[in-house]
Structure formats: structure tokens, C-alpha cells
VEXVO-398992 format. One record per residue (C-alpha): residue number from 0; chain; x negated, y negated, z. Coordinates in Angstrom, 2 decimals, m for minus. Each point is the difference from the previous one (the first is absolute). Last residue first. Example, Ala and Ser with C-alpha at 12.3 -4.5 7.8 and 13.67 -1.06 7.14 Angstrom:
2
@nr: 1&kette: A&u: m13.67&v: 1.06&w: 7.14
@nr: 0&kette: A&u: 1.37&v: 3.44&w: 0.66
***
This chain:
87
@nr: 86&kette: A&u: m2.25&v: 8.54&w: 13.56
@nr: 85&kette: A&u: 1.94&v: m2.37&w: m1.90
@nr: 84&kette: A&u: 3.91&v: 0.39&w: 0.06
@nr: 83&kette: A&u: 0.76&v: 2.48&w: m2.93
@nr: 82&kette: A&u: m1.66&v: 0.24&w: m3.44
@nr: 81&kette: A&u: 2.84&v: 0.60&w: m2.33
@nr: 80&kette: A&u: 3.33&v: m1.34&w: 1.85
@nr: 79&kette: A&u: m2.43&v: m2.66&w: 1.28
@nr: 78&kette: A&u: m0.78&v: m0.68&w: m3.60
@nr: 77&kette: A&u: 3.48&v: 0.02&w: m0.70
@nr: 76&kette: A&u: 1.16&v: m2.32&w: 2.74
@nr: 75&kette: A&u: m2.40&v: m2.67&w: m1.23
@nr: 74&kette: A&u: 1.00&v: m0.12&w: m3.62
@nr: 73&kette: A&u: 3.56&v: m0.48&w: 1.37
@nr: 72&kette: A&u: m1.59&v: m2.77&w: 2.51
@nr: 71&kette: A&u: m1.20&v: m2.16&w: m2.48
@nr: 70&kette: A&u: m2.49&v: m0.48&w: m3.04
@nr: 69&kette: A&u: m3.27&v: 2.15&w: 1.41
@nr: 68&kette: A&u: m3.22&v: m1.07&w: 0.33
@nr: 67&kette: A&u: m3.22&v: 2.69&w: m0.07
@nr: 66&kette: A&u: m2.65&v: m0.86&w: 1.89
@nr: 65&kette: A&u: m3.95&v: 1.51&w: 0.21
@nr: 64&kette: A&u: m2.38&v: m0.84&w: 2.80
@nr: 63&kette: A&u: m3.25&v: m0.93&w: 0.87
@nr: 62&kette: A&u: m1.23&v: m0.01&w: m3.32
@nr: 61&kette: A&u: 2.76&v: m1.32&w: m2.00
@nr: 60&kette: A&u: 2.37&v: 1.48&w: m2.24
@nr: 59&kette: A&u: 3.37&v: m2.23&w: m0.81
@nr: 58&kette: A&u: 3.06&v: 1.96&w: m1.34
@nr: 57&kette: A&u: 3.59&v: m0.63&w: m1.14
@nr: 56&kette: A&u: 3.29&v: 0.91&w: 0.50
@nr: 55&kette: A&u: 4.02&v: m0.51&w: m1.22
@nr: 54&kette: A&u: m0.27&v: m2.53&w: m2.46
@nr: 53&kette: A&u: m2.72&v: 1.56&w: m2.02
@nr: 52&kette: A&u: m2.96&v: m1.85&w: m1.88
@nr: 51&kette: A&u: 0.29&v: m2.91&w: 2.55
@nr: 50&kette: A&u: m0.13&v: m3.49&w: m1.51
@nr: 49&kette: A&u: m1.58&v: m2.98&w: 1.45
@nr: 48&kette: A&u: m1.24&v: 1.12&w: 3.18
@nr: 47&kette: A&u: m2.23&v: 3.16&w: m1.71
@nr: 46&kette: A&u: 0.50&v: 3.52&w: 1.89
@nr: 45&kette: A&u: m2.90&v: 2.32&w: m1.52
@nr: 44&kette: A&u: 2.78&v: 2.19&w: m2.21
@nr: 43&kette: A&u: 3.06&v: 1.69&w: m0.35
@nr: 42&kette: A&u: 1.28&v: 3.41&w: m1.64
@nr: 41&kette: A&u: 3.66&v: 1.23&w: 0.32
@nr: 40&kette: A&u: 1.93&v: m0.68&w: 3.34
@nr: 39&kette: A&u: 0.46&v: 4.13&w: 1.17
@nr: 38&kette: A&u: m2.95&v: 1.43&w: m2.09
@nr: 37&kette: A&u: m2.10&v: m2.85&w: 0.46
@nr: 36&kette: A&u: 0.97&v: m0.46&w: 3.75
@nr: 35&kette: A&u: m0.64&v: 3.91&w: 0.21
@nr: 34&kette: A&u: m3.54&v: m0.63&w: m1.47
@nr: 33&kette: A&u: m0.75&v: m3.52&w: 2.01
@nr: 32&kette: A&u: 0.78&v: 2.02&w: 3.18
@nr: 31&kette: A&u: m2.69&v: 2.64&w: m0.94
@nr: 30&kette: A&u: m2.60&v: m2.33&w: m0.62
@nr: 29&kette: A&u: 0.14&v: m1.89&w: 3.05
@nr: 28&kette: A&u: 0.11&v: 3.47&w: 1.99
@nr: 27&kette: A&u: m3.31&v: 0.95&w: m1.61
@nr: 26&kette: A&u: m1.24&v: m3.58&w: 0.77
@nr: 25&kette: A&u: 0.67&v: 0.46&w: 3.56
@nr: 24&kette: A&u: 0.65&v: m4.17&w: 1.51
@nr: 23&kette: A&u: 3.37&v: 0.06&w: m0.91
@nr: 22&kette: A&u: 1.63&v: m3.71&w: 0.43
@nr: 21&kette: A&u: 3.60&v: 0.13&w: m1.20
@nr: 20&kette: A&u: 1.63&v: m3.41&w: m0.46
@nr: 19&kette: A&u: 3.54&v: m1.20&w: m0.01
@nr: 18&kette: A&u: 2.28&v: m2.85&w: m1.86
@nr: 17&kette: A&u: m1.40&v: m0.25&w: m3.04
@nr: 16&kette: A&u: 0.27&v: m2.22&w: m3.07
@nr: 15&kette: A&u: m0.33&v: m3.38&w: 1.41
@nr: 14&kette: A&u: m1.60&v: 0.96&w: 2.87
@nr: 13&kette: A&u: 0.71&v: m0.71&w: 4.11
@nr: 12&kette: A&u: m1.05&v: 3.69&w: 1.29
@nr: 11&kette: A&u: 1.47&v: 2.88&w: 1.97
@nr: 10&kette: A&u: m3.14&v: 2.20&w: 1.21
@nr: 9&kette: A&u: m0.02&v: 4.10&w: m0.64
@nr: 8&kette: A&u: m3.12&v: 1.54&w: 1.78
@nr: 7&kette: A&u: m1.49&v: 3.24&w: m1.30
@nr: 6&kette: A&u: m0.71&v: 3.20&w: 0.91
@nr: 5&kette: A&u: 1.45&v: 3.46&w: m1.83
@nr: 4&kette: A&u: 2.29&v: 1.82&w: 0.25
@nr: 3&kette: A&u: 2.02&v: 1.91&w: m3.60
@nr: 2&kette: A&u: 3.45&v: 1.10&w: 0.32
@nr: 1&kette: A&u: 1.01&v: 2.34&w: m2.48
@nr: 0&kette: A&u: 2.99&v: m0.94&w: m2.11
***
């Protein structure tokens, strides 16, 4: 697997669903991580409190900044095993 840097900053959270957020402010990069977490996960969608599409991610945009949550740490360890520690 080719290892893929780019910036963004990973933040444990208190959610019902997810345990970790990915804030990546490059929307090219944003895009690219929600591909390989569609490939890897399957497809997900706009994260909604009462019932995510996919257990294992999902996706807010916002202008400032785009986040991706992730279940749990083994989710976590293979997007660092993609992307690296953020640049």
C-alpha cells in the first residue's frame, strides 16, 4: 500500500457513533480520503445523529473545514497506515 501525506488534525471525540475526528481543511485531500474510505468501509453519507449510513465513517462538509469521523482506533490505525502522521 502506498503511503499517501497529507495535513490534517485527528481529535478523539465523546459521540455516540464515533470515537475520532479528522478535520482536513484541502478539499482535494477531503475528497480523496472519502474515496479510499468508500472503497475500504463501503459508501456513507452527510453524518446524521440519529442513524449513520455506515458504521465505520462518516462525513460533514463545512466551509471552514471538512471532517471525516471514524468508529475506533482500528479504523484509525489504517488511515494512518494510508496517509501517515499529518504533515
Amino acid at each position: 500500500m502506498e503511503l499517501v501525506p497529507l495535513i490534517y488534525d485527528l481529535n478523539p471525540i465523546n459521540n455516540e457513533h464515533f470515537k475520532y475526528n479528522i478535520k482536513i481543511p484541502m478539499m482535494l485531500d477531503f475528497h480523496r480520503v472519502r474515496q479510499w474510505l468508500s472503497v475500504t468501509y463501503g459508501y456513507s453519507d452527510i453524518l446524521d445523529d440519529d442513524n449513520p449510513a455506515n458504521e465505520h465513517w462518516a462525513f460533514i462538509i463545512r466551509l471552514t473545514s471538512n471532517v471525516v469521523y471514524l468508529k475506533g482506533e482500528k479504523e484509525v490505525a489504517w488511515f494512518k497506515i494510508k496517509y501517515g502522521e499529518s504533515l
